[in-house]
KEDO-541418 format. One record per atom (N, C-alpha, C): residue in three letters; chain; y, z, x. Coordinates in pm, whole numbers, always signed. Layout:
BEGIN
+------+-----+--------+--------+--------+
: type : mol :     py :     pz :     px :
+------+-----+--------+--------+--------+
:  ALA :   A :      Y :      Z :      X :
...
+------+-----+--------+--------+--------+
This chain:
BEGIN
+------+-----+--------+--------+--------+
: type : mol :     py :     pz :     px :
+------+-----+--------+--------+--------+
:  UNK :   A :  -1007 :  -1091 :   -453 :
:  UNK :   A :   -974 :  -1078 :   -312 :
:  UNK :   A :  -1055 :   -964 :   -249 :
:  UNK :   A :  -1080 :   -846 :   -340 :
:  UNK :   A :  -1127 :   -770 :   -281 :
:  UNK :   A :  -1296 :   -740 :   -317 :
:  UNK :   A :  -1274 :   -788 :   -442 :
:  UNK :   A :  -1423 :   -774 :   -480 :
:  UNK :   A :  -1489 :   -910 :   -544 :
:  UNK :   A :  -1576 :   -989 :   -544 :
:  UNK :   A :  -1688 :   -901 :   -575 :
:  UNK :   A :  -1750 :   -896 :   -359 :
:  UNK :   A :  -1770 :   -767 :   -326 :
:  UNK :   A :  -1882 :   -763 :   -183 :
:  UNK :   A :  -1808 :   -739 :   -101 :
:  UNK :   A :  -1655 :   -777 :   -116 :
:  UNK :   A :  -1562 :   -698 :    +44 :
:  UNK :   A :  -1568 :   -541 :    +29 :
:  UNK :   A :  -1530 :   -489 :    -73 :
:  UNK :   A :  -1529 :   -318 :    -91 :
:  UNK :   A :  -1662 :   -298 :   -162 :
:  UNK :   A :  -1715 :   -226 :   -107 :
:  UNK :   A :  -1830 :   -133 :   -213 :
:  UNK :   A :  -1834 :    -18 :   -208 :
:  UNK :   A :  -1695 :    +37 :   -188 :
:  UNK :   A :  -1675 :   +186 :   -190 :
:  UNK :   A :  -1575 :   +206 :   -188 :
:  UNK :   A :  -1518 :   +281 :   -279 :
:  UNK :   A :  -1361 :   +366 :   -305 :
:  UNK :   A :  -1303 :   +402 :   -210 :
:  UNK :   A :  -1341 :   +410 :    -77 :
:  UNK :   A :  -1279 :   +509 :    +37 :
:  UNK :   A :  -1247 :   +418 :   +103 :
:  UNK :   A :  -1099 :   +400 :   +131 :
:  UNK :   A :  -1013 :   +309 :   +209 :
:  UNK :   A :  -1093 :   +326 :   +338 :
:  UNK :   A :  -1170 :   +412 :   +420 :
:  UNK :   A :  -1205 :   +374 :   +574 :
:  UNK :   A :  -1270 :   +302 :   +612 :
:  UNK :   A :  -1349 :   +233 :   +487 :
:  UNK :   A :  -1472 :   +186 :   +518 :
:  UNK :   A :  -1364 :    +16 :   +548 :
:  UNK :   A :  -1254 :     -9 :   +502 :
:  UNK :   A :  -1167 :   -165 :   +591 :
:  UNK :   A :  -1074 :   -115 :   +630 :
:  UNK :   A :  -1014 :    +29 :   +657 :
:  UNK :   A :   -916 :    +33 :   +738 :
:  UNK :   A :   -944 :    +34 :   +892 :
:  UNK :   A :   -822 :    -71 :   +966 :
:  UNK :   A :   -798 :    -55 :  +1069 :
:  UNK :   A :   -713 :    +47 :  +1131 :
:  UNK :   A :   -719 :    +13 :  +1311 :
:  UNK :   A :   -688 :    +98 :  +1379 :
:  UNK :   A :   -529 :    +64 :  +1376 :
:  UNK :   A :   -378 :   +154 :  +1327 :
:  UNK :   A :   -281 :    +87 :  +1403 :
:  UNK :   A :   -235 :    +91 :  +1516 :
:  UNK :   A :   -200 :     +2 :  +1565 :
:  UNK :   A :    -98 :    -28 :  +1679 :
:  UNK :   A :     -1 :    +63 :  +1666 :
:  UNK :   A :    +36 :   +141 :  +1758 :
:  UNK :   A :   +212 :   +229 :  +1782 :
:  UNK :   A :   +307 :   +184 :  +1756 :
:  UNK :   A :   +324 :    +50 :  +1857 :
:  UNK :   A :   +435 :    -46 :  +1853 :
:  UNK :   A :   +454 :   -135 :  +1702 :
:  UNK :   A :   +348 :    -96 :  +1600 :
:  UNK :   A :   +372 :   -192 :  +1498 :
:  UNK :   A :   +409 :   -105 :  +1406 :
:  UNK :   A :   +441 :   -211 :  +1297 :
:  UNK :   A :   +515 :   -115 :  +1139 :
:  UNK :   A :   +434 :   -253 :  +1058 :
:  UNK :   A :   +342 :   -237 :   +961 :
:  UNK :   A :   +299 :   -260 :   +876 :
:  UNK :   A :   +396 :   -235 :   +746 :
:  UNK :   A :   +452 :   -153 :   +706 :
:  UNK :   A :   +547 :   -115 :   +585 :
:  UNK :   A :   +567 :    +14 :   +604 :
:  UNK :   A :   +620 :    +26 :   +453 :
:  UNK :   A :   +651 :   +203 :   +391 :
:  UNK :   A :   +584 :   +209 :   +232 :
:  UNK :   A :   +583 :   +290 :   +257 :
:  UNK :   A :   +576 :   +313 :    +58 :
:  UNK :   A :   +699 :   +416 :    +31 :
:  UNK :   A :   +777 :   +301 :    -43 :
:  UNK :   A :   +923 :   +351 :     -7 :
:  UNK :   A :   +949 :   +487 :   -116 :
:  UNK :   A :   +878 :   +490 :   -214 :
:  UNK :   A :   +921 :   +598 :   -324 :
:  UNK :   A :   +815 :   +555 :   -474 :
:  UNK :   A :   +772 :   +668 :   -532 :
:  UNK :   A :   +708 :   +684 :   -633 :
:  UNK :   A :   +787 :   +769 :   -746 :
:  UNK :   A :   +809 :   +703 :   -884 :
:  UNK :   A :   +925 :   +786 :  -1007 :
:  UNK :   A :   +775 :   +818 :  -1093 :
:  UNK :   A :   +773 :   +941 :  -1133 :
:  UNK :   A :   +731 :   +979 :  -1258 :
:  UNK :   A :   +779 :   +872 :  -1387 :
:  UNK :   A :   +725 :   +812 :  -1483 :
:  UNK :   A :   +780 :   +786 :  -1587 :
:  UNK :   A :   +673 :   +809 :  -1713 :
:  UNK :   A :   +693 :   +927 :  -1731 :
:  UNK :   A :   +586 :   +982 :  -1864 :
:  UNK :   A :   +439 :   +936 :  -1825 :
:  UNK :   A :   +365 :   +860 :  -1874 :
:  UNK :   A :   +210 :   +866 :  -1807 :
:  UNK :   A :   +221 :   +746 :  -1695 :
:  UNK :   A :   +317 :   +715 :  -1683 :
:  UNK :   A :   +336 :   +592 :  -1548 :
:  UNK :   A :   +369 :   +609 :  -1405 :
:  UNK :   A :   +390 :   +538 :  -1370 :
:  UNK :   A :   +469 :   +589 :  -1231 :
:  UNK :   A :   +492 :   +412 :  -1200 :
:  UNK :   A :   +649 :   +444 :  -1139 :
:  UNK :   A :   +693 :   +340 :  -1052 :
:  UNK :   A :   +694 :   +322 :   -863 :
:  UNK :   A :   +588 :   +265 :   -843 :
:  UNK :   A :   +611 :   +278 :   -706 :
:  UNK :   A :   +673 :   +126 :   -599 :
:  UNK :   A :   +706 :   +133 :   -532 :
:  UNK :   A :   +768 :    +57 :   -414 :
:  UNK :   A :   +782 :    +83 :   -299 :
:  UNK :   A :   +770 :    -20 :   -226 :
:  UNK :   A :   +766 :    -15 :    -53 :
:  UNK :   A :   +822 :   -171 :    -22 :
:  UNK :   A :   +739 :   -172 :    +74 :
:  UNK :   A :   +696 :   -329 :   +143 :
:  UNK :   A :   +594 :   -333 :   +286 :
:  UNK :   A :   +534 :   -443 :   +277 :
:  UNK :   A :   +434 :   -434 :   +337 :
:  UNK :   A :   +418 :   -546 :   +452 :
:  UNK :   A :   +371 :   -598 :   +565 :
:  UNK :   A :   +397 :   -695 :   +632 :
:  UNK :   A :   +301 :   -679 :   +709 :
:  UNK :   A :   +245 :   -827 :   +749 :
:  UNK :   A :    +94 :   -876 :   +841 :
:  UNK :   A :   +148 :   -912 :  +1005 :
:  UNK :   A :   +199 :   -873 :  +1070 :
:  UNK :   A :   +298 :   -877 :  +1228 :
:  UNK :   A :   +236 :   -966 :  +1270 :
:  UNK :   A :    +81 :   -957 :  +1259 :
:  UNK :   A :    -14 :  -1029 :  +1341 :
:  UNK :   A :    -18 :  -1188 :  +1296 :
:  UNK :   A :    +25 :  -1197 :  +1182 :
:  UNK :   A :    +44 :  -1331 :  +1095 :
:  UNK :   A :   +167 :  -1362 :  +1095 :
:  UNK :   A :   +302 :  -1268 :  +1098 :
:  UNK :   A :   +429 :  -1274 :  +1039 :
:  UNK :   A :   +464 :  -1373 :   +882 :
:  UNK :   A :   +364 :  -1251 :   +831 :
:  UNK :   A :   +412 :  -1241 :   +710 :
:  UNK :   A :   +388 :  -1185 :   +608 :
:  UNK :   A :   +387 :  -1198 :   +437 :
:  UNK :   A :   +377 :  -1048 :   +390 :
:  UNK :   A :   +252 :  -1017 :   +362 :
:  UNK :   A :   +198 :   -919 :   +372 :
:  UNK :   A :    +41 :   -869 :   +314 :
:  UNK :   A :    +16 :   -960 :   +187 :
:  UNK :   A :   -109 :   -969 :   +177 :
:  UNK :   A :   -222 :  -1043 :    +66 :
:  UNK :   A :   -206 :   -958 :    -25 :
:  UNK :   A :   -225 :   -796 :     +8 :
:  UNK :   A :   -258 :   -706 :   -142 :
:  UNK :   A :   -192 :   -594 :    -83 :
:  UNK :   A :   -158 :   -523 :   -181 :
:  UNK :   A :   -104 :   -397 :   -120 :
:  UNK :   A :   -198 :   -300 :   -188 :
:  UNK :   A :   -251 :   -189 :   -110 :
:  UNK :   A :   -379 :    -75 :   -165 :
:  UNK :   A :   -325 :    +33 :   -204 :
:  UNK :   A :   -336 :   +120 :   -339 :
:  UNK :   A :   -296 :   +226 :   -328 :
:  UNK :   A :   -432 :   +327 :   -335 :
:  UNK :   A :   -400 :   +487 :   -213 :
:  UNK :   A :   -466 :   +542 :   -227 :
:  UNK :   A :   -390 :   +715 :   -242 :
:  UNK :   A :   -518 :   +757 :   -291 :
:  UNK :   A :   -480 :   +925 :   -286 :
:  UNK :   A :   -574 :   +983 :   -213 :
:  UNK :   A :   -551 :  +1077 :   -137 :
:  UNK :   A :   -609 :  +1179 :    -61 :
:  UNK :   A :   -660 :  +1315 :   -104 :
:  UNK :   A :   -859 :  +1302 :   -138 :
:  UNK :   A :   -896 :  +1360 :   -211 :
:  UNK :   A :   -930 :  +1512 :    -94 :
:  UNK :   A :   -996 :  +1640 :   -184 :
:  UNK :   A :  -1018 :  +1742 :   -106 :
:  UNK :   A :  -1117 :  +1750 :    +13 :
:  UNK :   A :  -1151 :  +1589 :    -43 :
:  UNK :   A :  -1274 :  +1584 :   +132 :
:  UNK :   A :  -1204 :  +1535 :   +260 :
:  UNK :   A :  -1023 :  +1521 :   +214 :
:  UNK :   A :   -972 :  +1443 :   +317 :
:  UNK :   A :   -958 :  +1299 :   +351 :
:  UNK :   A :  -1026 :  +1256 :   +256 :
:  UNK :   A :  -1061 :  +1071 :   +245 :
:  UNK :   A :   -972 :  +1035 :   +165 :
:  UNK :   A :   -891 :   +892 :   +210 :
:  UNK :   A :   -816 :   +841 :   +111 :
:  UNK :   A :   -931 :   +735 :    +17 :
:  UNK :   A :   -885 :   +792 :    -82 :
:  UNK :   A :   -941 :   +669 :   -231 :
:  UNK :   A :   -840 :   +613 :   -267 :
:  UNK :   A :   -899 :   +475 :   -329 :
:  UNK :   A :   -858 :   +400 :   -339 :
:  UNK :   A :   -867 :   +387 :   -513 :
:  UNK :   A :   -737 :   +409 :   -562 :
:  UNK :   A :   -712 :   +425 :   -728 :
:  UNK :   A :   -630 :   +256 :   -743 :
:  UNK :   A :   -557 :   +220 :   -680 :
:  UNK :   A :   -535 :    +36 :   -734 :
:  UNK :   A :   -510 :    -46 :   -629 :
:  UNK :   A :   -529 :   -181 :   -682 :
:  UNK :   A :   -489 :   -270 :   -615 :
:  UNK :   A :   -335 :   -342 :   -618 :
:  UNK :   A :   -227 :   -396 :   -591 :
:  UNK :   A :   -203 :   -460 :   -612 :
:  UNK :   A :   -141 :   -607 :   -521 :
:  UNK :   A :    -88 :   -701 :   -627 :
:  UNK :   A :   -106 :   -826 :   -570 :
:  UNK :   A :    -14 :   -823 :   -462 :
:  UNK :   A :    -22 :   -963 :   -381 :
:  UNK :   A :   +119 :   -962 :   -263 :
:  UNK :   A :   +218 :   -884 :   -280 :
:  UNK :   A :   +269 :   -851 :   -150 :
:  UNK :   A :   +410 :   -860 :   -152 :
:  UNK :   A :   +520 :   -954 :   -139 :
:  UNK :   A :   +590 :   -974 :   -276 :
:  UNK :   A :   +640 :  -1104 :   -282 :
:  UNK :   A :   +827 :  -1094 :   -372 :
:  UNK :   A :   +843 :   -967 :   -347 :
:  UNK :   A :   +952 :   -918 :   -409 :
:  UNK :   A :  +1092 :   -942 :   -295 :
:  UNK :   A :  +1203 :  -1021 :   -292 :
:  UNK :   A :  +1284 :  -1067 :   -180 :
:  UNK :   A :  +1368 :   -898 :   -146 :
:  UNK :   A :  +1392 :   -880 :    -41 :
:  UNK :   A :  +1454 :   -793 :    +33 :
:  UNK :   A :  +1555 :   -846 :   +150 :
:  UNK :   A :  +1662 :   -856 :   +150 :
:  UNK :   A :  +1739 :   -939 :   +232 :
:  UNK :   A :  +1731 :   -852 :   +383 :
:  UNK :   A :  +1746 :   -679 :   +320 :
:  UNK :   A :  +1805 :   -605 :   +434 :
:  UNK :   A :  +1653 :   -585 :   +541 :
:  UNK :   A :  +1545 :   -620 :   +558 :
:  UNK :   A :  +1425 :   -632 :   +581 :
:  UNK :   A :  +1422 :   -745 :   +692 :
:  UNK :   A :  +1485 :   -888 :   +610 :
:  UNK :   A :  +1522 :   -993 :   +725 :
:  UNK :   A :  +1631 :   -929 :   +882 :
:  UNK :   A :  +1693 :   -866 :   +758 :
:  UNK :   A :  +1849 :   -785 :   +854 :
:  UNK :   A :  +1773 :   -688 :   +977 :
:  UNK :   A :  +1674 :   -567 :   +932 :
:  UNK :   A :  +1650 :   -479 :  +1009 :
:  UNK :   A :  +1544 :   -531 :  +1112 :
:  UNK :   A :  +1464 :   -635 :  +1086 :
:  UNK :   A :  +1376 :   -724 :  +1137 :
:  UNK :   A :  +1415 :   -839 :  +1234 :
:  UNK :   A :  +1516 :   -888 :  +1197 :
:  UNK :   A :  +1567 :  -1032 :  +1251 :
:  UNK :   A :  +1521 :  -1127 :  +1262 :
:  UNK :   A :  +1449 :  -1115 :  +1121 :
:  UNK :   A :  +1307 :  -1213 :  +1149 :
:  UNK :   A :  +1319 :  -1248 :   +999 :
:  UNK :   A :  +1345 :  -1403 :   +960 :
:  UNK :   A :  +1306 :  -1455 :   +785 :
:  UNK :   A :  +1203 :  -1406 :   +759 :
:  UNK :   A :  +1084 :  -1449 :   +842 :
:  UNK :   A :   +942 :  -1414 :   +758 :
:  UNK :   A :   +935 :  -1272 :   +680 :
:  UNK :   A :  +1020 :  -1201 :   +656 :
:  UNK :   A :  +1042 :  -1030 :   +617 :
:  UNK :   A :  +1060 :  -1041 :   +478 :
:  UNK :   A :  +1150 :  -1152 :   +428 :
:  UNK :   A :  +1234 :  -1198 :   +283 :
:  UNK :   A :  +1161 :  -1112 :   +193 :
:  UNK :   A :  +1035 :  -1152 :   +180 :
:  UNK :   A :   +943 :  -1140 :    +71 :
:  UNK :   A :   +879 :  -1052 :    +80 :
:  UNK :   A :   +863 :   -963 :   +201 :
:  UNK :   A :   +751 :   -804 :   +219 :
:  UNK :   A :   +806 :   -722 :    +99 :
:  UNK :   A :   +867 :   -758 :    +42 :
:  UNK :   A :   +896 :   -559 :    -30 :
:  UNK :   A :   +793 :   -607 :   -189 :
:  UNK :   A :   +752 :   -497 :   -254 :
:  UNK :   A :   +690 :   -508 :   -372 :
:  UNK :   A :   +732 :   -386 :   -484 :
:  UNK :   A :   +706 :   -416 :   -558 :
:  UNK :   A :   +718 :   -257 :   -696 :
:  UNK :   A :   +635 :   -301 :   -752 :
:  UNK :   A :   +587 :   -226 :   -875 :
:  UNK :   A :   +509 :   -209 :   -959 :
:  UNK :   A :   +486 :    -72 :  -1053 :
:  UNK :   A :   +472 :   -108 :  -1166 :
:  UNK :   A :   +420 :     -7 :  -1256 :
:  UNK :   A :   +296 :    +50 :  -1263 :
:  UNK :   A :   +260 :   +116 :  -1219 :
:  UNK :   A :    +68 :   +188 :  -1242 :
:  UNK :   A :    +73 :   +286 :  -1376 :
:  UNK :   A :    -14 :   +252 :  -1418 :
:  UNK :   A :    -46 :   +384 :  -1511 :
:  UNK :   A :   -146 :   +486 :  -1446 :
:  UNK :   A :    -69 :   +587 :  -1533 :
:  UNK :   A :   -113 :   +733 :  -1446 :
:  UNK :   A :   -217 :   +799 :  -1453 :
:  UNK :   A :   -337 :   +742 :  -1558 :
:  UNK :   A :   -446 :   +736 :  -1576 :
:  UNK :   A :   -542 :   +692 :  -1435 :
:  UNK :   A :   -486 :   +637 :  -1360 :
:  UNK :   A :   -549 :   +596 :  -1259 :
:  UNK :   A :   -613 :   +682 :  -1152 :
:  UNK :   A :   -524 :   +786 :  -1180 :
:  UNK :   A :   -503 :   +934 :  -1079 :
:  UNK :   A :   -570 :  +1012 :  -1164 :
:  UNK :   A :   -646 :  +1135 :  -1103 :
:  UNK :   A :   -728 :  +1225 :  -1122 :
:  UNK :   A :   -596 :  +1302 :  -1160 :
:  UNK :   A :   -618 :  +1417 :  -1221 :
:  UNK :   A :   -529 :  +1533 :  -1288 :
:  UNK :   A :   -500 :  +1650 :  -1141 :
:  UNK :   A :   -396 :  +1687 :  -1083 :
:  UNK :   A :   -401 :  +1773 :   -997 :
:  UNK :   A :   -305 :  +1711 :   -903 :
:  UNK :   A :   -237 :  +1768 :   -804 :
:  UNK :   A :    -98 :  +1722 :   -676 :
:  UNK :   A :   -214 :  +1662 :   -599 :
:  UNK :   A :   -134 :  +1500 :   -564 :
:  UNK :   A :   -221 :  +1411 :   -446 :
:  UNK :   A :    -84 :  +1374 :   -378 :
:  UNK :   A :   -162 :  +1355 :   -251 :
:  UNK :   A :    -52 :  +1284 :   -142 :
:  UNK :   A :   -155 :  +1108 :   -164 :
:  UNK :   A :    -35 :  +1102 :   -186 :
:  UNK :   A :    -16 :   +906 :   -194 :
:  UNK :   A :     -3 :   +842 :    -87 :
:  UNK :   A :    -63 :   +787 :    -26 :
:  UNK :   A :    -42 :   +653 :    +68 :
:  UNK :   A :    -34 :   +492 :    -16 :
:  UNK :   A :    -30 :   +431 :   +109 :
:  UNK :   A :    -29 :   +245 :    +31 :
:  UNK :   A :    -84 :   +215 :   +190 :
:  UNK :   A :   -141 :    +88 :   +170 :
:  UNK :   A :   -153 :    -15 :   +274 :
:  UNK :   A :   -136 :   -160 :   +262 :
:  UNK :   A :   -139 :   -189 :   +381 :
:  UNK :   A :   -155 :   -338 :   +371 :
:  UNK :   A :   -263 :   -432 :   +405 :
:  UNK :   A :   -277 :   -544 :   +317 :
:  UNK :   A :   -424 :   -578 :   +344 :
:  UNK :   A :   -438 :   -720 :   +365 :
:  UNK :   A :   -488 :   -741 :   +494 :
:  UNK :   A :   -507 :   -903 :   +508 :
:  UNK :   A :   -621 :   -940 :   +461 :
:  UNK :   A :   -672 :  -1026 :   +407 :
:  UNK :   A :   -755 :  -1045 :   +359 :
:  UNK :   A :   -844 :  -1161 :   +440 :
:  UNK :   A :   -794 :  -1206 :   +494 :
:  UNK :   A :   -819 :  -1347 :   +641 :
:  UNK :   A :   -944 :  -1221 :   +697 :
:  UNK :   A :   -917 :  -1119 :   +767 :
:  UNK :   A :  -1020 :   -979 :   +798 :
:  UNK :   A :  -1022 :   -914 :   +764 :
:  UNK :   A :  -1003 :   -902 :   +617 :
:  UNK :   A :  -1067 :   -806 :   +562 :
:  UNK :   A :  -1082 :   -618 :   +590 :
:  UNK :   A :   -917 :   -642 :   +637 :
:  UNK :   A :   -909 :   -517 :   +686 :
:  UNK :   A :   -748 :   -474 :   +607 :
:  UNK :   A :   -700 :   -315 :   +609 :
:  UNK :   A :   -612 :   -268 :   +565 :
:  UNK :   A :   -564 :   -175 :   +648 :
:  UNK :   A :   -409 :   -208 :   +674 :
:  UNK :   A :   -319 :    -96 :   +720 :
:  UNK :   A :   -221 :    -16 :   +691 :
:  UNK :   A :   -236 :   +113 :   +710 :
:  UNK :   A :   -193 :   +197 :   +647 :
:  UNK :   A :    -17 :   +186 :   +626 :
:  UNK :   A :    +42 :   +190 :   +545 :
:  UNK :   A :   +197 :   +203 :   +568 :
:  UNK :   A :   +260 :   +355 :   +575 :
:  UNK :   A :   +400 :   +304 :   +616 :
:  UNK :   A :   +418 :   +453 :   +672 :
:  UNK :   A :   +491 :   +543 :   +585 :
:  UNK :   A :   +511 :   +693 :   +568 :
:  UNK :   A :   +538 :   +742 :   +459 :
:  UNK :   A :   +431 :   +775 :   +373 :
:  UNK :   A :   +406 :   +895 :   +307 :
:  UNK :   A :   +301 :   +942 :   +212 :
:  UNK :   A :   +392 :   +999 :    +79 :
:  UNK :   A :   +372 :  +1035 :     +3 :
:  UNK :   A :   +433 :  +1111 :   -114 :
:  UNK :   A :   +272 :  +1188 :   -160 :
:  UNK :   A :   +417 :  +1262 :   -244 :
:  UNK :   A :   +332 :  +1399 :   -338 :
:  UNK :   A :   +368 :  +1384 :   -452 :
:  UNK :   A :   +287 :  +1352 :   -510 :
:  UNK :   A :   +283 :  +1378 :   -684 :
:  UNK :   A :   +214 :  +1465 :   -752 :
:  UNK :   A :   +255 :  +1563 :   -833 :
:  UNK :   A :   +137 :  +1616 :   -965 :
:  UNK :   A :   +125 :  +1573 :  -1070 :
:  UNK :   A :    -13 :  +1547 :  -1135 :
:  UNK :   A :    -45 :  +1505 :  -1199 :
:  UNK :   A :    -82 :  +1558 :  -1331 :
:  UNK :   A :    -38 :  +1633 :  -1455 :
:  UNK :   A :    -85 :  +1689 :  -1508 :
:  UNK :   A :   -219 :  +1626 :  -1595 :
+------+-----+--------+--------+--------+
């Protein structure tokens, strides 16, 4: 989806878009330490499509200020009822995602974490809302 020729560079700016005020793309709802792992979750959503992101991006925010881009992962396709509820909208069911990363992925040192969401129709990614802090030993 993303490669081979859509990304040729680690730095989420080069497909992130501009957001809208009025919109909510997601959250990245929380990141757990688990020995060299980490569990993270959110949910993610395409407004412009109404429905859930293609890929969800994870990045960290290096000392040049640029978010990189350490994984990919697939849809969001994990059901969330209260999402339909806060939304009022079915197409929501399926935005939320988790996943396991290994922690190898991350450079050694405290990063602020973002996620996005990524349509892949344009090839563009939006940021979700919420950052975290992790250290990394």
């Amino acid at each position: 989806m993303l490669k081979p020729g859509l990304v040729i560079s680690d730095n989420i700016e080069l497909i992130a878009a501009k957001k809208e005020k009025d919109k909510s793309y997601g959250s990245l709802d929380g990141i757990i330490p688990l020995n060299n792992w980490y569990f993270v979750n959110g949910w993610a959503f395409l407004p412009e499509r109404n429905e859930p992101a293609d890929a969800i991006i994870l990045t960290y925010k290096n000392q040049a200020d640029d978010w990189i881009i350490f994984d990919i992962l697939m849809s969001a396709q994990t059901p969330r009822e209260s999402l339909v509820q806060l939304f009022n909208n079915p197409a929501y069911v399926n935005a939320a995602w988790e996943q396991t990363i290994a922690g190898k992925l991350l450079p050694k040192g405290k990063w602020k974490i973002s996620a996005w969401a990524f349509d892949a129709k344009v090839g563009k990614a939006y940021k979700l809302d919420r950052n975290h802090l992790i250290s990394k030993n």
